[in-house]
MMTF fields as JSON, N, C-alpha, C and O atoms, coordinates in Angstrom:
{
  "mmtfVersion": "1.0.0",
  "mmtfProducer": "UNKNOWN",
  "numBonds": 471,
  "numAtoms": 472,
  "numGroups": 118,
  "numChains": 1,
  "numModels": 1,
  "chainsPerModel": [1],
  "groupsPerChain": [118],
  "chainIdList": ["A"],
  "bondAtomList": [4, 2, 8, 6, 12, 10, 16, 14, 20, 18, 24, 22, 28, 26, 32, 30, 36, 34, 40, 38, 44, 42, 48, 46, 52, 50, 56, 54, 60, 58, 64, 62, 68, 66, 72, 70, 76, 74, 80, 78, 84, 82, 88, 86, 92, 90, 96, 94, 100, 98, 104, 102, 108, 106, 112, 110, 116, 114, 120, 118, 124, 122, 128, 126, 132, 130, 136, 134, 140, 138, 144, 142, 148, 146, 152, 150, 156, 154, 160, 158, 164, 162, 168, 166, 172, 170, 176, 174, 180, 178, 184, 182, 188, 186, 192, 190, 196, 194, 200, 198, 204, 202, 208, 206, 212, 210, 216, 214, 220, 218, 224, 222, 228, 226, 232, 230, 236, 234, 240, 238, 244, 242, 248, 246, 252, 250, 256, 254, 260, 258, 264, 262, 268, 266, 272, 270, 276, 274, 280, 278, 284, 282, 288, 286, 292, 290, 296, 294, 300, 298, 304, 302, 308, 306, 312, 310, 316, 314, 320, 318, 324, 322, 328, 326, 332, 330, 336, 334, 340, 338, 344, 342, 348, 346, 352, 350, 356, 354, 360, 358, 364, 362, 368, 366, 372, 370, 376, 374, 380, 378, 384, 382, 388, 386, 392, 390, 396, 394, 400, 398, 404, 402, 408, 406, 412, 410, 416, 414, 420, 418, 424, 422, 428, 426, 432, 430, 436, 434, 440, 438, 444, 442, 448, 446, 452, 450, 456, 454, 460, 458, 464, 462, 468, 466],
  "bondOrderList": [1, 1, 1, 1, 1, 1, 1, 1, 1, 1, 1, 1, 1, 1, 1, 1, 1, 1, 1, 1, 1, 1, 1, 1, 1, 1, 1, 1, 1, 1, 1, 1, 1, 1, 1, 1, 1, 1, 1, 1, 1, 1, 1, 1, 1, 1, 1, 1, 1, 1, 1, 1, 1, 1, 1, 1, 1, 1, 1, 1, 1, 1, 1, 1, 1, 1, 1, 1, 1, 1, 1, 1, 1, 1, 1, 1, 1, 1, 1, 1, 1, 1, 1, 1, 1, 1, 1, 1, 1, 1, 1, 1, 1, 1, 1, 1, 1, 1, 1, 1, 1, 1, 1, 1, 1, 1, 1, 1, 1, 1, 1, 1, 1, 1, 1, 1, 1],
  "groupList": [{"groupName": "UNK", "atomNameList": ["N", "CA", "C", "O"], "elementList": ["N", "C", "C", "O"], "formalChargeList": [0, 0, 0, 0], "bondAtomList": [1, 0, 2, 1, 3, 2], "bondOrderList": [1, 1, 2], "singleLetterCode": "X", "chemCompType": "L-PEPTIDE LINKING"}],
  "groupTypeList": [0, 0, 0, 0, 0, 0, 0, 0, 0, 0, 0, 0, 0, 0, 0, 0, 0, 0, 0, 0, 0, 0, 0, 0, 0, 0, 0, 0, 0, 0, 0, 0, 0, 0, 0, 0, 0, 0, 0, 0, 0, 0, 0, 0, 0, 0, 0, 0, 0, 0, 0, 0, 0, 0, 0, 0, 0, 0, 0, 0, 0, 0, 0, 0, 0, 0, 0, 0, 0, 0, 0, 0, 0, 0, 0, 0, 0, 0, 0, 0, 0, 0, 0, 0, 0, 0, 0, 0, 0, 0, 0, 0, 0, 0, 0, 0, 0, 0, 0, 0, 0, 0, 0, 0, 0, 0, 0, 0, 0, 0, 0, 0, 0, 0, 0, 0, 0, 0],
  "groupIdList": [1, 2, 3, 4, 5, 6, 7, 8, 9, 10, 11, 12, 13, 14, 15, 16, 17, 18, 19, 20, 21, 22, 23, 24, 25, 26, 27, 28, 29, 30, 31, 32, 33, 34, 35, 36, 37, 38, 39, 40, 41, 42, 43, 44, 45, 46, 47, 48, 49, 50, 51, 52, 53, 54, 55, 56, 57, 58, 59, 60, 61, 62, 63, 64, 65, 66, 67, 68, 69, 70, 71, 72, 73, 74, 75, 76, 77, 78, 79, 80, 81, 82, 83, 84, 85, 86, 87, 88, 89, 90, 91, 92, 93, 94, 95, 96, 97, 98, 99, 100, 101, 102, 103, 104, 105, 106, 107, 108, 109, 110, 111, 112, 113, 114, 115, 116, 117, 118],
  "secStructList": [7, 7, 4, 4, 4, 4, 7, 1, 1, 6, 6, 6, 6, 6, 1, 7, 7, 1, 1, 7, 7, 7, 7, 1, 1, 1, 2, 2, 2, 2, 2, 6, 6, 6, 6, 2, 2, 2, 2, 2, 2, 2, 2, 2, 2, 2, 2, 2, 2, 2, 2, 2, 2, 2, 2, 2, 2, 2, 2, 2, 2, 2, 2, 2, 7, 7, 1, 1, 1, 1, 1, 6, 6, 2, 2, 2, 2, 2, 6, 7, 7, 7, 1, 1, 1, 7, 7, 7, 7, 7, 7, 3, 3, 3, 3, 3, 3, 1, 7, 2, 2, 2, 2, 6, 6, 6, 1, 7, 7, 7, 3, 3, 3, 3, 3, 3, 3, 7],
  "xCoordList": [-92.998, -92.954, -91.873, -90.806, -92.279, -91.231, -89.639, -89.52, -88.628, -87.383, -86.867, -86.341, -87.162, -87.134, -87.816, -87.417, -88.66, -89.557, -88.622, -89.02, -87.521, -86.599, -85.128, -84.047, -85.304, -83.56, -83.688, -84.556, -82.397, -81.648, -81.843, -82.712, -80.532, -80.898, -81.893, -81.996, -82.38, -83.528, -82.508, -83.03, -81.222, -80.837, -80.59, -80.36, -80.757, -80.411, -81.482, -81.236, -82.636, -83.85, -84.358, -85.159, -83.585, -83.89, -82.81, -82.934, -81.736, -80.626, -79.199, -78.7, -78.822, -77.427, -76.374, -75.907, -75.807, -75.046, -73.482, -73.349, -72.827, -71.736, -71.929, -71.477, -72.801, -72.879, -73.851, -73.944, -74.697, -76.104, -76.195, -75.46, -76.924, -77.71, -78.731, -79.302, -79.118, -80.814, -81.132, -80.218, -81.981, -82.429, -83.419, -84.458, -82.917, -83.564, -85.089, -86.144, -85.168, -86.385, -86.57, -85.822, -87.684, -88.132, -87.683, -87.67, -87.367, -86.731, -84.88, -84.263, -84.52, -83.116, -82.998, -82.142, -84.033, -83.984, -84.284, -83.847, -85.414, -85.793, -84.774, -84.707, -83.646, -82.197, -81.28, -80.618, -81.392, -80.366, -80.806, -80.222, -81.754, -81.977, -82.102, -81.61, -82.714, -82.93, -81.464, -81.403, -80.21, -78.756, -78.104, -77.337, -78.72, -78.219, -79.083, -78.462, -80.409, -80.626, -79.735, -79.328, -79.689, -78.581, -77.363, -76.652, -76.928, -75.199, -75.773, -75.237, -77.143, -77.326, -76.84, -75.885, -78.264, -79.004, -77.654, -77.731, -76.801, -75.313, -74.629, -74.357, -74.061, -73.619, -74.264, -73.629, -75.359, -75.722, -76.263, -76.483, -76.441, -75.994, -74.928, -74.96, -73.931, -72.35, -72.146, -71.772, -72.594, -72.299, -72.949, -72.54, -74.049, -75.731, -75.004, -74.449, -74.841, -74.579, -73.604, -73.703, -72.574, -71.204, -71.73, -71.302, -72.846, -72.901, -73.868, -73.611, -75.099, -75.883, -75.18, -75.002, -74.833, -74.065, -73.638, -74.013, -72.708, -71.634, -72.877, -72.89, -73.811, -75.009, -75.576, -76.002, -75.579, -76.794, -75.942, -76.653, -74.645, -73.236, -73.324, -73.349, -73.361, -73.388, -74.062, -73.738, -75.402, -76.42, -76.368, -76.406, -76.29, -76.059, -75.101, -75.415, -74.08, -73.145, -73.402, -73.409, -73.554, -74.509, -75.42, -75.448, -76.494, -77.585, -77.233, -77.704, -76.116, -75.846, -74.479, -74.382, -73.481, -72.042, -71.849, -71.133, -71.939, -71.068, -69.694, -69.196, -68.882, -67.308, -67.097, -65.922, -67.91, -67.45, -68.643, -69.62, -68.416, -69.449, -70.09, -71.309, -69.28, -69.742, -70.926, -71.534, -70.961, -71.778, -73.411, -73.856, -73.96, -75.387, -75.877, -77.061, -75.39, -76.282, -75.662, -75.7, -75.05, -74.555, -75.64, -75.891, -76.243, -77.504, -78.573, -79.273, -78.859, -79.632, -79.067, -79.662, -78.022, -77.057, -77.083, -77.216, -76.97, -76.294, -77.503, -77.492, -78.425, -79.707, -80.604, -81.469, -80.642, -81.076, -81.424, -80.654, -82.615, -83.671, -85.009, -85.376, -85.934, -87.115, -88.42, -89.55, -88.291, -89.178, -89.912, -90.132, -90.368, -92.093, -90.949, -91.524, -89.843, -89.549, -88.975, -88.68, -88.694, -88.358, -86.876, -85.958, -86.663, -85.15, -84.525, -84.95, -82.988, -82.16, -81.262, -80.669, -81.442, -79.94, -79.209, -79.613, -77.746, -76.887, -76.158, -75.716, -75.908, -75.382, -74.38, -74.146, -73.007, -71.56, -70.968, -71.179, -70.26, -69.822, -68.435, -67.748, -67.678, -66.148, -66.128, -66.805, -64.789, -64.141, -62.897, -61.927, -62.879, -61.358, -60.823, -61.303, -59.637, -58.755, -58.245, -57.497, -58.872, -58.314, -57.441, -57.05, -56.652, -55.435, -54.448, -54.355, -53.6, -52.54, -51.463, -51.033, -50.735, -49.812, -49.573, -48.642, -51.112, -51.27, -51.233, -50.561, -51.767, -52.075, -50.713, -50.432, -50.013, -48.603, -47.817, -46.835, -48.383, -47.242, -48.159, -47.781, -49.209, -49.795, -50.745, -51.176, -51.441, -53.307, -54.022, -53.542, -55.322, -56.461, -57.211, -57.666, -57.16, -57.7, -59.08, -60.088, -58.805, -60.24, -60.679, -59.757, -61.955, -62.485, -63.654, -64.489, -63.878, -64.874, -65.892, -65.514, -66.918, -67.501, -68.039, -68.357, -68.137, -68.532, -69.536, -69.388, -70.571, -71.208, -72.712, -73.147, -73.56, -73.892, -73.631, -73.905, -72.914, -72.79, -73.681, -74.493, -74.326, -75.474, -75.027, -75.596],
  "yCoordList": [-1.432, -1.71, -0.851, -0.506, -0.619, 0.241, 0.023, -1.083, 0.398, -0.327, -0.573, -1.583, 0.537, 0.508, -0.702, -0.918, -1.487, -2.775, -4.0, -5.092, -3.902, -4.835, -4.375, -4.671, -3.738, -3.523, -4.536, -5.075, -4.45, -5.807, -4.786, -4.687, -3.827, -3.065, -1.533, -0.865, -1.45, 0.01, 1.506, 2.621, 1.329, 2.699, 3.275, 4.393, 1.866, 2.122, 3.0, 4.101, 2.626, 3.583, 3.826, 4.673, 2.705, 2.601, 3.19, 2.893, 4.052, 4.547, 3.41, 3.028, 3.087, 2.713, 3.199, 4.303, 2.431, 2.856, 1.724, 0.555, 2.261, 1.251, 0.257, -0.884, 0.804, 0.075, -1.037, -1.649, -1.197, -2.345, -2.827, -2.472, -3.446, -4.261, -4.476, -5.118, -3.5, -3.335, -4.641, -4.949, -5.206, -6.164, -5.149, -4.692, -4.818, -3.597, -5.09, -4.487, -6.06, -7.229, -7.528, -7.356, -8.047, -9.35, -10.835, -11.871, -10.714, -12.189, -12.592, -13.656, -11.3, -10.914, -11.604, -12.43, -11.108, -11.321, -13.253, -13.843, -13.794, -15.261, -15.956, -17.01, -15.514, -16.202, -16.103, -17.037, -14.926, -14.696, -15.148, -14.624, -16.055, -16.583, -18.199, -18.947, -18.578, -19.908, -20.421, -21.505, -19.582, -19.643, -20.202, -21.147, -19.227, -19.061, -20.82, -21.413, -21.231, -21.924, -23.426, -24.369, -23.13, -24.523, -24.407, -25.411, -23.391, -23.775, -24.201, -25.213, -23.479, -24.244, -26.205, -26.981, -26.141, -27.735, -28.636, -29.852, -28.061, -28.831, -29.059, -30.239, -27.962, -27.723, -29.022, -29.81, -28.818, -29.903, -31.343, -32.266, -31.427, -32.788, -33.193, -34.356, -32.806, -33.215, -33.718, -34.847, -32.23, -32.855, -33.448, -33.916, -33.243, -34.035, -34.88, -34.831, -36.214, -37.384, -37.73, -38.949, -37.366, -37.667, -37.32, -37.865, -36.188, -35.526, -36.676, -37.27, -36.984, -37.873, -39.217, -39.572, -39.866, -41.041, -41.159, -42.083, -40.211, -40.171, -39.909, -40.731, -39.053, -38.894, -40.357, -40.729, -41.135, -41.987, -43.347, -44.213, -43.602, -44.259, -44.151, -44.996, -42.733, -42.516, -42.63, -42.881, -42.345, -42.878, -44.43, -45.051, -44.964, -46.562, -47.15, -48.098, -46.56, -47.089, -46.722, -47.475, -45.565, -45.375, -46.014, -46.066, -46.717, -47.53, -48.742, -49.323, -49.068, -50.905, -51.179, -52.054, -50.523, -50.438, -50.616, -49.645, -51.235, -51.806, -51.254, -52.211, -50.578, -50.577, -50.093, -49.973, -49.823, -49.544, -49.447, -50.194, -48.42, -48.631, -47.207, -47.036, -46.326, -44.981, -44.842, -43.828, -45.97, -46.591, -46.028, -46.156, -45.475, -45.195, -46.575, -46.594, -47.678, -49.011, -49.672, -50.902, -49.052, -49.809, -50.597, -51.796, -49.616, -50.018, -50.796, -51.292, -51.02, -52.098, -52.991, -53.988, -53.151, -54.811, -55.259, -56.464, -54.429, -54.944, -55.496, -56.686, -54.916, -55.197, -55.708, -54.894, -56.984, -57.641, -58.52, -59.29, -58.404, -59.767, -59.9, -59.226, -60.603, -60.866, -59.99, -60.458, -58.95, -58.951, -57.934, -56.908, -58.511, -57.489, -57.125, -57.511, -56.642, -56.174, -56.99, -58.143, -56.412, -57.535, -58.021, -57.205, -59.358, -59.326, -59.763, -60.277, -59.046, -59.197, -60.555, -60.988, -61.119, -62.275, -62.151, -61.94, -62.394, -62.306, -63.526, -64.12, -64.026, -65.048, -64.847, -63.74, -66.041, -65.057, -66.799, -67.959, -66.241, -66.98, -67.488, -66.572, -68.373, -68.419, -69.543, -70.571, -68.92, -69.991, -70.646, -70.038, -72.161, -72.301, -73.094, -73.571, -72.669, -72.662, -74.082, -74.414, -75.309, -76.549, -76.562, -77.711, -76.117, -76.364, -75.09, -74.317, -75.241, -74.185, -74.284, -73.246, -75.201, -75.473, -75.156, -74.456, -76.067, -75.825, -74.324, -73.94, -73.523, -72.173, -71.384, -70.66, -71.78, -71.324, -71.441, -70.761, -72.342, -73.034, -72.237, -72.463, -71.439, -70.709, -71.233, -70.706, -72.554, -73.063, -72.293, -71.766, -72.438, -71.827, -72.659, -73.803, -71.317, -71.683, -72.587, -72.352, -73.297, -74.438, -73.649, -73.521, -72.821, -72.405, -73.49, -73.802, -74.058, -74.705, -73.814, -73.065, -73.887, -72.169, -73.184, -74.325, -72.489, -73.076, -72.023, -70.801, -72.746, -71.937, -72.051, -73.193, -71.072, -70.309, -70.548, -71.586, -69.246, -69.099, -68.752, -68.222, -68.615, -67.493, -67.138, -66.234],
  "zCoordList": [-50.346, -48.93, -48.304, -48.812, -47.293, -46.167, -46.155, -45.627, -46.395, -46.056, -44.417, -43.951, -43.819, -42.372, -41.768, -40.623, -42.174, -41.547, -41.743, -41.338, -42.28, -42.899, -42.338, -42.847, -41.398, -40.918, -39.619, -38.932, -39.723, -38.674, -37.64, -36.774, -38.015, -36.474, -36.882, -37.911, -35.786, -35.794, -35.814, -35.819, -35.822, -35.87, -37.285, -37.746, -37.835, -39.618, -39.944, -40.435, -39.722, -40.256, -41.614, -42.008, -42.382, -43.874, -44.993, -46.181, -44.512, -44.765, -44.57, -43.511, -45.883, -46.083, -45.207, -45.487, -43.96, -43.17, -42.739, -43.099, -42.187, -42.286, -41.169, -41.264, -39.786, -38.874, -38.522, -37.458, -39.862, -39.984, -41.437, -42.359, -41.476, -42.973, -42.664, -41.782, -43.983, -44.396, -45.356, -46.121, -45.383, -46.116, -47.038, -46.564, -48.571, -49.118, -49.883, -50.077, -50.106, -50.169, -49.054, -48.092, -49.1, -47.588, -48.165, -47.5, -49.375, -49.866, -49.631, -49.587, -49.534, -48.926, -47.534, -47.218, -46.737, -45.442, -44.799, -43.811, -46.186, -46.248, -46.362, -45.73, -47.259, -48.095, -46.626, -46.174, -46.088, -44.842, -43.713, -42.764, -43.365, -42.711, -42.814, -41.969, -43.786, -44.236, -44.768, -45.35, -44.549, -44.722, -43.301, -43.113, -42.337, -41.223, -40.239, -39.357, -40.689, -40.444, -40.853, -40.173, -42.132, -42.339, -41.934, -41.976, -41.537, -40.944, -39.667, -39.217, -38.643, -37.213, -37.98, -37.944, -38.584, -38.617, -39.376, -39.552, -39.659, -39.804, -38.912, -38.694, -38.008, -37.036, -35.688, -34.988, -35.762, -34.818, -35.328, -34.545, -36.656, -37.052, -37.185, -37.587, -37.045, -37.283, -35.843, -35.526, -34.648, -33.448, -32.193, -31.131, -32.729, -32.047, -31.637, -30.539, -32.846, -32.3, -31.871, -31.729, -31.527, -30.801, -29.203, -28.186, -29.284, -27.774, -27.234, -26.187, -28.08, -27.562, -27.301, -26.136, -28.177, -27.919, -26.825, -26.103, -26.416, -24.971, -23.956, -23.041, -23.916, -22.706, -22.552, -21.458, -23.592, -23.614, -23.097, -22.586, -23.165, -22.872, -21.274, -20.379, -21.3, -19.548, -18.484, -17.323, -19.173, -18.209, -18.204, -17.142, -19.25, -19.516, -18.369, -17.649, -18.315, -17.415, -15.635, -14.661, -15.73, -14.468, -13.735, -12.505, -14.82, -14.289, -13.679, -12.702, -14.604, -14.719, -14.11, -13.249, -14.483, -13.628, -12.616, -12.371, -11.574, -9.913, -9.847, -9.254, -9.98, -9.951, -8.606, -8.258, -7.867, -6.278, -5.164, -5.171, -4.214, -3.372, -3.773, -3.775, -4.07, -4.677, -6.14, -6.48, -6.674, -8.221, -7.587, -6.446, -8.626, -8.353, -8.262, -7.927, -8.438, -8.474, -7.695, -7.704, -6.964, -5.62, -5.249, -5.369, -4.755, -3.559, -3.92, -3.037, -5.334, -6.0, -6.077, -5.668, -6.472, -6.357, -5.028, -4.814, -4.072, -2.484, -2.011, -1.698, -1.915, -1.503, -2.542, -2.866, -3.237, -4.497, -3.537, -2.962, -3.359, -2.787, -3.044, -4.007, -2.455, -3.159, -2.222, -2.362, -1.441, -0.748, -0.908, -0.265, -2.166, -2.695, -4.157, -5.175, -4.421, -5.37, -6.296, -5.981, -7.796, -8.6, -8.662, -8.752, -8.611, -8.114, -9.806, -10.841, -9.14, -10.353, -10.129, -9.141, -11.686, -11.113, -12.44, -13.584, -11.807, -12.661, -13.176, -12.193, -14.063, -14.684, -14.948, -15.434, -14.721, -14.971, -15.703, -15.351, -16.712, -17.496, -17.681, -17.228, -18.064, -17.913, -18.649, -18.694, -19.463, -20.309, -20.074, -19.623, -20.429, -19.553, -21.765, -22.793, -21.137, -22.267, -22.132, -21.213, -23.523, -23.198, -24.061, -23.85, -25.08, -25.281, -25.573, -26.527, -24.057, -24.289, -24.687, -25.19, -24.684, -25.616, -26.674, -27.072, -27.728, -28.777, -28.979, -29.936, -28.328, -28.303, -28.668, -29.623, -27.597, -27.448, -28.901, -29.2, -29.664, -30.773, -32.266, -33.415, -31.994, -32.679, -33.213, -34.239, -32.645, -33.834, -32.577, -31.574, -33.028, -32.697, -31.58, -31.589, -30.273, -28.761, -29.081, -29.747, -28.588, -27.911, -26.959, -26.153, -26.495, -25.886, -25.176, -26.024, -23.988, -23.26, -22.504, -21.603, -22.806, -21.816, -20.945, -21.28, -19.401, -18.312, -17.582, -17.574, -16.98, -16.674, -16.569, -16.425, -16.618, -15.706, -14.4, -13.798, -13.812, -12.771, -11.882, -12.64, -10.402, -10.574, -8.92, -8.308]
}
C-alpha cells in the first residue's frame, strides 16, 4: 500500500521528515487513534458528570426557587390561581421544639411537627 495515503500531514509525501508523522501501517494509524479516543472518553467521563450535575442543579433551582422578584418562577408563584390552569399548592411545615431545657443540658430534642400549612 501507498505510504503517502497514511500521512497526517500531505507535505510529508511518504518521506521521513522532521516536521510530520507518517503512519508507515494503517494499523499504526488504528492504535493512534483508538489511543487518542480513550484519553477524549476519559477526559469527559471524569468531567461529564461534575458539568452535568451542576447544569441539571441549575435548571432545578431555576424552575422551583422563589428567592426574589427577579426568580424565573416569580411569575408562576405570584399568579398561582385556578383559572383554566393547573394550580400549585404549597404545604409548609414547622417544628416546635418541646423540650429545651432538656436540650440545653445535652438529651435529645423532642421534635413536635406542626402542620400542614397551606
Amino acid at each position: 500500500e501507498d505510504v503517502s495515503d497514511l500521512c497526517v500531514a500531505t507535505k510529508c509525501g511518504g518521506r521521513r521528515c522532521p516536521t510530520c508523522y507518517c503512519f508507515r501501517r494503517s494499523s499504526d494509524m488504528v492504535l493512534f487513534l483508538g489511543g487518542a479516543a480513550v484519553v477524549v472518553l476519559l477526559f469527559l467521563g471524569m468531567v461529564g458528570p461534575v458539568v452535568l450535575d451542576a447544569l441539571v442543579e441549575r435548571a432545578i433551582n431555576d424552575g422551583l426557587v422563589v428567592s426574589s422578584t427577579d426568580s424565573p418562577a416569580y411569575d408562576s408563584w405570584a399568579t398561582n390561581t385556578n383559572d383554566g390552569d393547573t394550580a400549585v399548592y404549597y404545604d409548609t411545615y414547622m417544628f416546635d421544639l418541646a423540650n429545651p431545657s432538656a436540650v440545653l443540658r445535652g438529651e435529645k430534642p423532642l421534635l413536635v411537627e406542626m402542620g400542614p400549612y397551606r
